[in-house]
C-alpha positions as a Python dict, from the first residue, in 0.01 Angstrom:
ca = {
    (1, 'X'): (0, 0, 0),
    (2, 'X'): (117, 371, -87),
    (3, 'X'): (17, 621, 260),
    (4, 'X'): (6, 1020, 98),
    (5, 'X'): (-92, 1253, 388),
    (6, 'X'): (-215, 964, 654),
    (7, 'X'): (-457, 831, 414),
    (8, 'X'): (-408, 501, 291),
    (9, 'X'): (-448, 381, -94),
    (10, 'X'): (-397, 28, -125),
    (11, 'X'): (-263, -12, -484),
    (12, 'X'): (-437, -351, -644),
    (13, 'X'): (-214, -501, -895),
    (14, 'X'): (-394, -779, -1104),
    (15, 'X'): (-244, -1122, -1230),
    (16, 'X'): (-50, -964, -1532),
    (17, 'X'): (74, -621, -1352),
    (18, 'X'): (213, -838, -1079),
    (19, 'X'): (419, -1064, -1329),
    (20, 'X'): (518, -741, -1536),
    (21, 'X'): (677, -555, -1218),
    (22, 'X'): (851, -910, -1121),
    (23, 'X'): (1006, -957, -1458),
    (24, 'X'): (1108, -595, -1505),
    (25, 'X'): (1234, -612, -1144),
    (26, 'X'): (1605, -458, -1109),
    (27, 'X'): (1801, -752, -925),
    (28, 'X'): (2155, -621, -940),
    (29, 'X'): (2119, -312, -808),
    (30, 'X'): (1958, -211, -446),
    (31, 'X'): (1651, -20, -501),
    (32, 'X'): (1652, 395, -508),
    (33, 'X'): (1505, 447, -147),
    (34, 'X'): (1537, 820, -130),
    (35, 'X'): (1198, 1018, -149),
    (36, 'X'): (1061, 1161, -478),
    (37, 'X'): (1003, 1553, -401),
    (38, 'X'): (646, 1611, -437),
    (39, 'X'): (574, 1300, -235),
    (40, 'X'): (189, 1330, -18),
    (41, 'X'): (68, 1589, -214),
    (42, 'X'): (-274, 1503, -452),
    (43, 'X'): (-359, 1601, -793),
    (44, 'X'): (-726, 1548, -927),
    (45, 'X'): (-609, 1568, -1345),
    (46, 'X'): (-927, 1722, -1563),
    (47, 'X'): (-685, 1669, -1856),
    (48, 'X'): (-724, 1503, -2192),
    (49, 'X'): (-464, 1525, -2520),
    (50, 'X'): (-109, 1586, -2468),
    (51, 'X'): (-78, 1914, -2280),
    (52, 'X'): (-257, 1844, -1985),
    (53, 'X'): (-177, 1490, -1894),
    (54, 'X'): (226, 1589, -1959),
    (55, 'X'): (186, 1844, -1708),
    (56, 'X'): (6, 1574, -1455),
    (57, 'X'): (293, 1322, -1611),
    (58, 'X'): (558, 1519, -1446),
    (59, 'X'): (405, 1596, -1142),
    (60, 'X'): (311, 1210, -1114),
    (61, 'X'): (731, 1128, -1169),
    (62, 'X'): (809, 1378, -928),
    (63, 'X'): (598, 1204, -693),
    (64, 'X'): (269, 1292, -653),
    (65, 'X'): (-69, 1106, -623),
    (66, 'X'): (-220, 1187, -960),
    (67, 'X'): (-602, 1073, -1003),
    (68, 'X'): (-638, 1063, -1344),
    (69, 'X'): (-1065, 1153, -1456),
    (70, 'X'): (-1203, 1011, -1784),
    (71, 'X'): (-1570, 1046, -1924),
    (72, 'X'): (-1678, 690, -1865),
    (73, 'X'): (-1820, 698, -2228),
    (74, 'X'): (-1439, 649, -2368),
    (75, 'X'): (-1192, 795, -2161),
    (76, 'X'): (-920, 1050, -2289),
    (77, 'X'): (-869, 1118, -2669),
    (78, 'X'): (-502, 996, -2658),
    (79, 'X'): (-693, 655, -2598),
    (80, 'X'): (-734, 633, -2970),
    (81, 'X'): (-460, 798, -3112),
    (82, 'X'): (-202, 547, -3379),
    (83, 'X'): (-9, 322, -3309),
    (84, 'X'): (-108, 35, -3056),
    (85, 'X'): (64, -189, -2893),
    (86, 'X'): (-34, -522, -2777),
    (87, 'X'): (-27, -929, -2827),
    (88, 'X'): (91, -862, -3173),
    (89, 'X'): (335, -600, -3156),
    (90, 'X'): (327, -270, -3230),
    (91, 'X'): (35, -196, -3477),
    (92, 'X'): (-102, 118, -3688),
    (93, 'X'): (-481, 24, -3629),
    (94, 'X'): (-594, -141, -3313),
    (95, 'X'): (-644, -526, -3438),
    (96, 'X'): (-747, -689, -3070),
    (97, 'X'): (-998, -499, -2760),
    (98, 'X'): (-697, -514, -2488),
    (99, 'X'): (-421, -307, -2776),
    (100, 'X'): (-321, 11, -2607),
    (101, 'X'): (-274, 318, -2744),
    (102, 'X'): (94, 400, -2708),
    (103, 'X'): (2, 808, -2610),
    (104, 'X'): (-217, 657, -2365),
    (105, 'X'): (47, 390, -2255),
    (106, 'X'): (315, 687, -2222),
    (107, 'X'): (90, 1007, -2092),
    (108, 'X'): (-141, 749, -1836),
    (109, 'X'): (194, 623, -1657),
    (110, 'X'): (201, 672, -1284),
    (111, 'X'): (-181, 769, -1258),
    (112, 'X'): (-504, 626, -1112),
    (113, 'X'): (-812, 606, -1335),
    (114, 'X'): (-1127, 703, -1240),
    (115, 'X'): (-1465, 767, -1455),
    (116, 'X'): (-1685, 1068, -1408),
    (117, 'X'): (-1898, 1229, -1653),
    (118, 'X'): (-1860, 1604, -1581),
    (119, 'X'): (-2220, 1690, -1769),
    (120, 'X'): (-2371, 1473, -1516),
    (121, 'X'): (-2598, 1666, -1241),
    (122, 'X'): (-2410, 1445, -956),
    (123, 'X'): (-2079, 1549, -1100),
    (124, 'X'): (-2026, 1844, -962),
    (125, 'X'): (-2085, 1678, -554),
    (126, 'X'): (-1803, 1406, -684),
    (127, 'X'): (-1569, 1671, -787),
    (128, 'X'): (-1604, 1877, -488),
    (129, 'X'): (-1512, 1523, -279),
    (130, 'X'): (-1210, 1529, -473),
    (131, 'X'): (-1103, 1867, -473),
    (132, 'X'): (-1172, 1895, -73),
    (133, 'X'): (-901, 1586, -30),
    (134, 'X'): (-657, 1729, -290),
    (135, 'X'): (-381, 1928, -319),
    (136, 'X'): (-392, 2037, -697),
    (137, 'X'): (-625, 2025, -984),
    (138, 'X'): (-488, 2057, -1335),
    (139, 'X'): (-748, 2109, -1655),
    (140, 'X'): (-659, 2189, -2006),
    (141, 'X'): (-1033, 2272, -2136),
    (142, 'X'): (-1059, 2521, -2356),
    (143, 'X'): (-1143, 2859, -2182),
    (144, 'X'): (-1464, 2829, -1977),
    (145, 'X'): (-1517, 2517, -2051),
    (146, 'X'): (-1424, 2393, -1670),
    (147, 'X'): (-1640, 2679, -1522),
    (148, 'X'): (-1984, 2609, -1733),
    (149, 'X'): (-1912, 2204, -1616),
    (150, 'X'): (-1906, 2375, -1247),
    (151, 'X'): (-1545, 2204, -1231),
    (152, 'X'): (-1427, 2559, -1224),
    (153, 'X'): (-1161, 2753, -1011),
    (154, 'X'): (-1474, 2865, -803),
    (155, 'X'): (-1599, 2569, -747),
    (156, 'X'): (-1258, 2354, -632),
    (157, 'X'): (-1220, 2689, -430),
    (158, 'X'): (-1520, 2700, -280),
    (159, 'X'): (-1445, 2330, -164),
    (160, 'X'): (-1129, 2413, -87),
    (161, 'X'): (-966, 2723, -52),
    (162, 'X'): (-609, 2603, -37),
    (163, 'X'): (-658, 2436, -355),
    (164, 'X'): (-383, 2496, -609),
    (165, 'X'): (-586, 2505, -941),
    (166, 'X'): (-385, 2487, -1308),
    (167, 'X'): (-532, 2617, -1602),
    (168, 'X'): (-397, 2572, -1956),
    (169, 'X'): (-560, 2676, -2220),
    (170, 'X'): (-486, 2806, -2604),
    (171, 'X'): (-499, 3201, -2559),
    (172, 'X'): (-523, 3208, -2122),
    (173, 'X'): (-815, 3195, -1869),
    (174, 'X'): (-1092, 3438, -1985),
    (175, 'X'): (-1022, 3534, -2353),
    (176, 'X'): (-1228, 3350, -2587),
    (177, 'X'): (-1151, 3160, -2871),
    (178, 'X'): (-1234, 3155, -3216),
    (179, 'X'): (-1101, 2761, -3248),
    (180, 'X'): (-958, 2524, -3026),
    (181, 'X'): (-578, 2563, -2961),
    (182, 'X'): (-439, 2256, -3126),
    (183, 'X'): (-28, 2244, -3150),
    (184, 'X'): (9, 2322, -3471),
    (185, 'X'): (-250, 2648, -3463),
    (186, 'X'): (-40, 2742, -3180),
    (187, 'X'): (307, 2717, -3394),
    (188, 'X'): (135, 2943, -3663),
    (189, 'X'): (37, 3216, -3448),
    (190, 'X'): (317, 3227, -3292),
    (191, 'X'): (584, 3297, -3558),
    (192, 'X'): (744, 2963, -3484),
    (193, 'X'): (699, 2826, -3852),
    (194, 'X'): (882, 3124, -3972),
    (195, 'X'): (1220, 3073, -3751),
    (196, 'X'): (1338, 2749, -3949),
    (197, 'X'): (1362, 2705, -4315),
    (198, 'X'): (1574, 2900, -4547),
    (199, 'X'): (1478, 3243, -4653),
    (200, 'X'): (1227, 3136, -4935),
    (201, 'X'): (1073, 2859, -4802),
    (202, 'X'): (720, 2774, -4695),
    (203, 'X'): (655, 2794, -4299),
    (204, 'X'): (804, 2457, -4137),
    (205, 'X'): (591, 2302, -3862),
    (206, 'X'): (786, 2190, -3554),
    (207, 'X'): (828, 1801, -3543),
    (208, 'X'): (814, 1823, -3156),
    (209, 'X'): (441, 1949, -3078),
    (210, 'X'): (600, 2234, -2894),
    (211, 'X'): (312, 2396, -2804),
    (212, 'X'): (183, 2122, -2611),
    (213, 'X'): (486, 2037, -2482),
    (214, 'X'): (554, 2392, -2346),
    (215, 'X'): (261, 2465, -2174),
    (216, 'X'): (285, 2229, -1977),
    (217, 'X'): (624, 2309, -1838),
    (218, 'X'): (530, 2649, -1779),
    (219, 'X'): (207, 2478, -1568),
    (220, 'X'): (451, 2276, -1331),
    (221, 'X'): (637, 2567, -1231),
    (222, 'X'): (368, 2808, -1125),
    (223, 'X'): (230, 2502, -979),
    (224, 'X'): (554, 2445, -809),
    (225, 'X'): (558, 2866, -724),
    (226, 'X'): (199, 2797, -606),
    (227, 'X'): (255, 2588, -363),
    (228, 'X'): (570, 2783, -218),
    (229, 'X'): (349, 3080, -151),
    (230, 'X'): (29, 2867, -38),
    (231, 'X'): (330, 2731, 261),
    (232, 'X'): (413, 3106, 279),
    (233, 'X'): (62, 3221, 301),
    (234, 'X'): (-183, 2913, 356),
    (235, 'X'): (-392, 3107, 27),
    (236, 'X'): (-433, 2856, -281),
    (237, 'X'): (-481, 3043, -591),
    (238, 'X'): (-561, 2980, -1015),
    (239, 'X'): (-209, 2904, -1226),
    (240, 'X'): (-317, 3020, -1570),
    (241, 'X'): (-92, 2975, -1850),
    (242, 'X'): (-164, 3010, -2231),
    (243, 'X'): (-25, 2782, -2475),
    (244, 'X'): (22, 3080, -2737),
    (245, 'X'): (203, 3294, -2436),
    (246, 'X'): (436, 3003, -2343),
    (247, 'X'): (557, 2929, -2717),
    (248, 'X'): (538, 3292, -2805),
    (249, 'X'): (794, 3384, -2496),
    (250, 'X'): (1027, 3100, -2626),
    (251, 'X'): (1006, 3284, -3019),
    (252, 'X'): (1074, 3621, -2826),
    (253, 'X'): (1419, 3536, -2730),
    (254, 'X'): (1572, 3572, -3085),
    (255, 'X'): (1595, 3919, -3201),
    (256, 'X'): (1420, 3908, -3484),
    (257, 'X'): (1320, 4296, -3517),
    (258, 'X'): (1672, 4415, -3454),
    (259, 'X'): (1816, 4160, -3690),
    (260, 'X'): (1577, 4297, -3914),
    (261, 'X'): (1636, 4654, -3877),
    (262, 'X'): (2031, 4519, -3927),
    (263, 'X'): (1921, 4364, -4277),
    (264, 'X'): (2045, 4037, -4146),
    (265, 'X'): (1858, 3703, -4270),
    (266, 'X'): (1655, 3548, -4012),
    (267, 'X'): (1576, 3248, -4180),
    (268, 'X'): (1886, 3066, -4254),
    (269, 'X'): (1832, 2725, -4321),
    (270, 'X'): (2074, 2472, -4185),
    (271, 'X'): (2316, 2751, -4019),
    (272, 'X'): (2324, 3049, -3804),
    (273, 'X'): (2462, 3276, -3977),
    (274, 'X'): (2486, 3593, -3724),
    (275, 'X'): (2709, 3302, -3525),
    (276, 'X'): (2905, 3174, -3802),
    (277, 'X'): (3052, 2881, -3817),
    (278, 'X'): (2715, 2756, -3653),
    (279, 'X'): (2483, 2517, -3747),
    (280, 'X'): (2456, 2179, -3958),
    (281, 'X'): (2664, 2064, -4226),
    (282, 'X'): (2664, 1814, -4475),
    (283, 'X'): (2890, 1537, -4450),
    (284, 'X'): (2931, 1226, -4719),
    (285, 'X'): (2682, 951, -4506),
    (286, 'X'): (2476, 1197, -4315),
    (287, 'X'): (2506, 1560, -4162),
    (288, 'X'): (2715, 1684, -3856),
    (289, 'X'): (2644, 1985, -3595),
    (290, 'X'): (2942, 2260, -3553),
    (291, 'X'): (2991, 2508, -3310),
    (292, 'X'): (3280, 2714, -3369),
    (293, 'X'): (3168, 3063, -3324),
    (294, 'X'): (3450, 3201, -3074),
    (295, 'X'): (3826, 3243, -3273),
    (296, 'X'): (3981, 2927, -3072),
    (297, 'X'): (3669, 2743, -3215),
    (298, 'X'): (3713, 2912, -3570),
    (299, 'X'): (4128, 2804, -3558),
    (300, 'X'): (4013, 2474, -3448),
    (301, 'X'): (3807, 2399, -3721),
    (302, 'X'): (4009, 2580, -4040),
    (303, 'X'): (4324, 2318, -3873),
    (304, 'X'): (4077, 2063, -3913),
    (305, 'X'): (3943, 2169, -4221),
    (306, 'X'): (4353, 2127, -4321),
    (307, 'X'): (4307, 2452, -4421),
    (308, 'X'): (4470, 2674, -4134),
    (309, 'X'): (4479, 2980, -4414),
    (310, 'X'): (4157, 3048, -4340),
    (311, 'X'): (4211, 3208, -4019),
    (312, 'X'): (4458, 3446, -4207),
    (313, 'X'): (4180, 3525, -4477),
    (314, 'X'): (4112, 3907, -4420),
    (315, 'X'): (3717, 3740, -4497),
    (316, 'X'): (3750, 3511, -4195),
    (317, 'X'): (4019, 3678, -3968),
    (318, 'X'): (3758, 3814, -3704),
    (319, 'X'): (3438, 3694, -3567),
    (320, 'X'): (3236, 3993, -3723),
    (321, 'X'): (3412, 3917, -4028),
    (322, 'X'): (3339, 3569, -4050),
    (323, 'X'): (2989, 3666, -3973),
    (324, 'X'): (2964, 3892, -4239),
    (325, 'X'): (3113, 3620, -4540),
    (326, 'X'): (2920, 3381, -4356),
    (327, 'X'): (2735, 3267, -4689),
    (328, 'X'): (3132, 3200, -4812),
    (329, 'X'): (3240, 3033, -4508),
    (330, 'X'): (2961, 2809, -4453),
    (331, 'X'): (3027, 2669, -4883),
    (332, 'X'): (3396, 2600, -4800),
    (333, 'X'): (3320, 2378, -4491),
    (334, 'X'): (3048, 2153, -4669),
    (335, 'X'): (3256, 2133, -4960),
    (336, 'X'): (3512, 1982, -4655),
    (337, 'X'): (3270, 1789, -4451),
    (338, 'X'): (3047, 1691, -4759),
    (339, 'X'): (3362, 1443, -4834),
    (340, 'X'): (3406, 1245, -4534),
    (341, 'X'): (3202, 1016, -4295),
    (342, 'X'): (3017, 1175, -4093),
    (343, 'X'): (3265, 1013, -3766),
    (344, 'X'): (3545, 1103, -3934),
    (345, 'X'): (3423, 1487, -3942),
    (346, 'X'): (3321, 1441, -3569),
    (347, 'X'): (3659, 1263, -3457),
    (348, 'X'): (3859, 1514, -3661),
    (349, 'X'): (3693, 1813, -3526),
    (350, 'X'): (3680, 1665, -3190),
    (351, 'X'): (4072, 1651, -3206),
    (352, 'X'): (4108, 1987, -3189),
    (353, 'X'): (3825, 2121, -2935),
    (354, 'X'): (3603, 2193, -3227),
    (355, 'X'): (3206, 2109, -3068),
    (356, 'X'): (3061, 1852, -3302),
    (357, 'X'): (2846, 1614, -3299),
    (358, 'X'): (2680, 1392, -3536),
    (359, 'X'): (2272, 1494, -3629),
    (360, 'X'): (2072, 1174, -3548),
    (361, 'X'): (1733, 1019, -3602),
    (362, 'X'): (1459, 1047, -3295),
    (363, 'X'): (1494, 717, -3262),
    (364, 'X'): (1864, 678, -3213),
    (365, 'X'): (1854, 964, -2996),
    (366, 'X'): (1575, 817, -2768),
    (367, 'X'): (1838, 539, -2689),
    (368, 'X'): (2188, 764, -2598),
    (369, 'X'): (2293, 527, -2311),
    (370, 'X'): (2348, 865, -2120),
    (371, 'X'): (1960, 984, -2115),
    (372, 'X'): (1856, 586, -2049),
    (373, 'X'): (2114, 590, -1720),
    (374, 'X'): (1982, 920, -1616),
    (375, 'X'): (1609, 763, -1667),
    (376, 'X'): (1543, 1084, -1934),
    (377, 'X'): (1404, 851, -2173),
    (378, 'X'): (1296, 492, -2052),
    (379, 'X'): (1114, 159, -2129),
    (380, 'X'): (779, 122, -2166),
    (381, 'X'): (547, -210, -2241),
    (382, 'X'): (195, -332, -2262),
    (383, 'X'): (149, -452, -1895),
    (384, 'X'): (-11, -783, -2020),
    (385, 'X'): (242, -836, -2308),
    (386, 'X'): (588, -795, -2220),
    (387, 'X'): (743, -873, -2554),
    (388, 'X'): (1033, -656, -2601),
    (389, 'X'): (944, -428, -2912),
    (390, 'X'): (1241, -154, -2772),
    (391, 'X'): (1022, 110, -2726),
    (392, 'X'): (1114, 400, -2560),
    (393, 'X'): (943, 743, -2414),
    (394, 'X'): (1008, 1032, -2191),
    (395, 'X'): (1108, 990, -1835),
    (396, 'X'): (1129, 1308, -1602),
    (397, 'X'): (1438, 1504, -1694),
    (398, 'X'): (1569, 1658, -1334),
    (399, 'X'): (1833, 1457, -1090),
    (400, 'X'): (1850, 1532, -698),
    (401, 'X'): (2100, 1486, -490),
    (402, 'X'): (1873, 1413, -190),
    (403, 'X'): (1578, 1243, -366),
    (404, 'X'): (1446, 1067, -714),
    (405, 'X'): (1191, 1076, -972),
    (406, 'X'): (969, 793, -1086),
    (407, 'X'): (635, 638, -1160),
    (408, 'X'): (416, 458, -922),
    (409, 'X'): (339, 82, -1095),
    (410, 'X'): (-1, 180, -1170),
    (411, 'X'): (-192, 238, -1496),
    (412, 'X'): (-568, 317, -1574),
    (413, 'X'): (-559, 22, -1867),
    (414, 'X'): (-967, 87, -1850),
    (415, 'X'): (-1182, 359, -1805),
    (416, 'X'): (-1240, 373, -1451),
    (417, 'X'): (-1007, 120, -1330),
    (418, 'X'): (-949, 241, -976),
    (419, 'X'): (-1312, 356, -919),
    (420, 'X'): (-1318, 141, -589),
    (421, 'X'): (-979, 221, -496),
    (422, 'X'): (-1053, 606, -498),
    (423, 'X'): (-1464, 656, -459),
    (424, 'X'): (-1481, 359, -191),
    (425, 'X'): (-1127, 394, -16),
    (426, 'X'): (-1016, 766, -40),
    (427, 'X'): (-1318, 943, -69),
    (428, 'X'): (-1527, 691, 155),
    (429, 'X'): (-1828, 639, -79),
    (430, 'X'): (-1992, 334, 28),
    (431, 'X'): (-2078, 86, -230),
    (432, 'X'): (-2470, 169, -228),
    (433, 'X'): (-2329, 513, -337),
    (434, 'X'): (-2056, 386, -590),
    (435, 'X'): (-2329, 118, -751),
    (436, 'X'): (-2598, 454, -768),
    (437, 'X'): (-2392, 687, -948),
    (438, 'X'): (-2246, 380, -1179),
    (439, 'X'): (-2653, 322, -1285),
    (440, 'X'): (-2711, 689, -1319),
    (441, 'X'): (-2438, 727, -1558),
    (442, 'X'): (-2210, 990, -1336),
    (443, 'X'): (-1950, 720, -1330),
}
């Protein structure tokens, strides 16, 4: 059993979960004992998608009690979102009733499930129950969508006023919405599209739903600030972030108006050219990354380049120089790099200080034996099916000296799977009350 706060929530494993955890246990190593940071504190999750449940994701790794709510008529969206994995592998269309989404099988992790249909009339008592007990609520409606449910700010206040309540929306709390904020919406409006791609290309969408992925971020820490005033203060308050604001702040910290009025190129393709040497280059099997913007770097990579005239070249002799023939600069190293192996490049550069590094696929990336050590990216399987297709996903990206991350061994595989666990045992529903709001449809 797992205590949070003196309350006690026995964790049910069944047949398969038990096997998974016994055959995935970690034998030659003592377990990590230390505590996980935002141990005993409770977080009812509204969410659905990606934004929301990432933001629940991380507080669940850092060690809260996330309780995970799904409309009992089909759960969260990610539930159905390509590809599955199950009995068979890893499929593009579910083929069998127990294949898992893999969104679901990443963004669930960690969680408890429960079912509640917030456009039920008995809703509203439920979420209050939950709300009173909890420490945080996180939604990711779109804006006023939470308050016309009566699953509001107001209403987890009015059941508890040290609630901490996190709100992410497309455009912030309040301001309407002429569509709903979906990532790539969010990438347009921003600017985003226009800060990669050469200078007459179309707009290039972010592979990395940034949007979603940023908003969430931006949630955890005023959730984090939240709670450091609510000890300060005892006062719980709304965290309200915008999806636009948070990807909008990260465009912001280029200077595209002054490189503008400077008549420099903002879109440059491959390379920076204000930082020059900076940015990817070509190599015979693949591409390589180079930083050399500083003149050690630059030296570095002309005596590399077996071409330590270059650093003599009144066109390359100074960094504003080299900036300013960047175009120049930037053909003579591909016509360098565009002739070797891509580890011969690295190993050569690497030789003399030069920062390089070889530009990999996601998927080689995901496995980096230093982000699996560090648990950055990590396994993940179908808990009935433990077949070893090498998946990977995201793990919780922060180390402490004094304590750990991690996911409890607990997954809502069904809508509603802990509805006992959390109605009967947390909140203290009795089963009369669980089995009435099951047949009225509120569960």
């Amino acid at each position: 059993m797992d205590e949070r706060e003196g309350v006690w929530i026995p964790v049910r494993l069944s047949a398969f979960q038990v096997d998974f955890l016994q055959d995935n246990a970690v034998t030659d190593a003592p377990a990590d004992t230390r505590p996980r940071p935002l141990e005993g504190l409770k977080v009812i999750d509204l969410t659905r998608a990606l934004a929301g449940p990432y933001a629940t994701l991380l507080l669940a790794g850092l060690g809260a009690t996330v309780i995970k709510v799904e409309d009992p008529r089909g759960g969260d969206l990610a539930r159905e979102n390509s590809p599955y994995v199950g009995r068979d592998g890893v499929s593009v269309e579910r083929r069998h009733e127990d294949d898992l989404s893999i969104s679901h099988l990443t963004r669930a992790r960690g969680k408890y499930g429960v079912s509640l249909n917030l456009k039920h009339p008995k809703a509203r008592e439920v979420f209050a129950d939950l709300a009173r007990d909890a420490d945080i609520v996180v939604e990711n409606f779109t804006s006023g969508t939470a308050d016309r449910l009566g699953v509001g700010y107001a209403a987890a206040k009015a059941a508890n006023p040290g609630i901490i309540y996190c709100s992410l929306s497309g455009f912030g709390a309040g301001v309407s919405e002429g569509s709903k904020a979906m990532d790539v919406l969010i990438q347009a409006l921003s600017g985003a599209m226009y800060t990669s791609g050469g200078p007459d290309d179309p707009p290039v969408r972010i592979g990395v739903p940034m949007a979603d992925m940023l908003a969430p971020v931006f949630g955890v820490i005023g959730v984090l600030a939240a709670l450091e005033q609510r000890r300060r203060t005892g006062q719980g308050q709304q965290v309200d972030v915008s999806m636009l604001g948070a990807l909008t702040s990260f465009v912001a910290i280029e200077n595209w108006q002054a490189m503008a009025l400077a008549g420099m190129e903002a879109r440059t393709g491959l390379t920076v050219q204000r930082l020059s040497p900076f940015g990817v280059f070509r190599c015979a099997d693949g591409y390589v990354s180079i930083v050399a913007v500083h003149e050690g770097l630059a030296r570095g990579l002309f005596k590399a380049m077996e071409n330590e005239a270059l650093g003599e070249d009144p066109r390359f002799a100074t960094r504003d120089r080299r900036v300013a023939n960047a175009k120049v600069l930037e053909a003579l190293i591909e016509a360098w790099s565009s002739q070797l192996p891509t580890d011969e490049v690295v190993r050569r550069l690497e030789a003399q200080g030069v920062p390089a590094a070889p530009v990999r696929h996601p998927a080689e990336g995901l496995h980096d034996p230093r982000v699996l050590a560090r648990g950055e990216t990590m396994p993940i399987t179908h808990p009935a099916y433990t077949r070893d297709d090498g998946l990977l996903t995201s793990g919780v990206p922060i180390q402490f000296s004094e304590g750990r991350t991690g996911f409890d061994q607990v997954l809502p595989v069904a809508v509603g799977q802990h509805n006992a666990t959390i109605y009967r045992e947390l909140l203290g529903y009795s089963d009369e009350q669980v089995e009435a709001l099951a047949q009225a449809g509120a569960i």
